[in-house]
NULOTOR-372310 format. One record per residue (C-alpha): x, y, z. Coordinates in steps of 0.25 Angstrom, whole numbers, plus 5000, padded with zeros to 4 digits. Example, Ala and Ser with C-alpha at 12.3 -4.5 7.8 and 13.67 -1.06 7.14 Angstrom:
<sedrens>
504949825031 505549965029 
</sedrens>
This chain:
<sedrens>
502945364947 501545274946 500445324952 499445194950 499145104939 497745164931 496945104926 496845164910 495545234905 495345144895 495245024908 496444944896 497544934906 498545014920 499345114918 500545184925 500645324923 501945394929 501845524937 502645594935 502845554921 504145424921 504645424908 505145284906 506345234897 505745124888 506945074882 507545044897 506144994899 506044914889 507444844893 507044824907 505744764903 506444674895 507344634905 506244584913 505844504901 504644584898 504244594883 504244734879 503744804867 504444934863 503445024858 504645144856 503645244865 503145134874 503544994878 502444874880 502944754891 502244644891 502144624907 500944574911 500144654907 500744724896 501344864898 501544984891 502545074895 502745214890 503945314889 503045414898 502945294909 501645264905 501245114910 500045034903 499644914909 498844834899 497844764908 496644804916 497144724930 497644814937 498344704947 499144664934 499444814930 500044834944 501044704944 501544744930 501644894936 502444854946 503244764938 503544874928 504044944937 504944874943 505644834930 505744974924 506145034938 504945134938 505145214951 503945214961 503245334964 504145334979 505445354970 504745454959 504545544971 505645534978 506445554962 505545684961 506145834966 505545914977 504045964971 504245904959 
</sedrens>
């Protein structure tokens, strides 16, 4: 689902692009977040979780770290995805139909 963590073109933070495109529920997000006892701001079309580092989180599936270490970018990735249940690109595969 994730190829890599990129650095952005303006060199302000990671992000996590989902291919093919993951649209994620951010009102089940949210909750889990919460769950976890991460503070979350909900922007309507995005949400904003305060996890080291903070992260935004669009509706597309659009990840933003906001940091430029790309070490702490990866724990938070890995974190994130593990709380919203995010399938790993193994799963995505297997989930998609013959030469699709």
């Amino acid at each position: 689902m994730y190829r890599r963590l990129q650095l952005c073109s303006n060199r302000g933070g990671y992000e996590a692009v989902a291919e093919p495109p993951h649209p994620i529920d951010l009102a089940k997000a949210k909750a889990r977040l919460e769950t976890a006892g991460v503070p979350v701001v909900d922007a309507r079309v995005l949400l904003i979780a305060s996890l080291p580092p903070e992260v935004t989180i669009s509706r597309a599936g659009r990840l933003l770290f906001k940091t430029q270490d790309a070490a702490e970018a990866e724990r938070a990735f890995a974190r994130l995805r593990a709380m919203l249940g995010l399938p790993g690109m193994e799963e995505l595969a297997r989930a998609r139909p013959p030469g699709g």
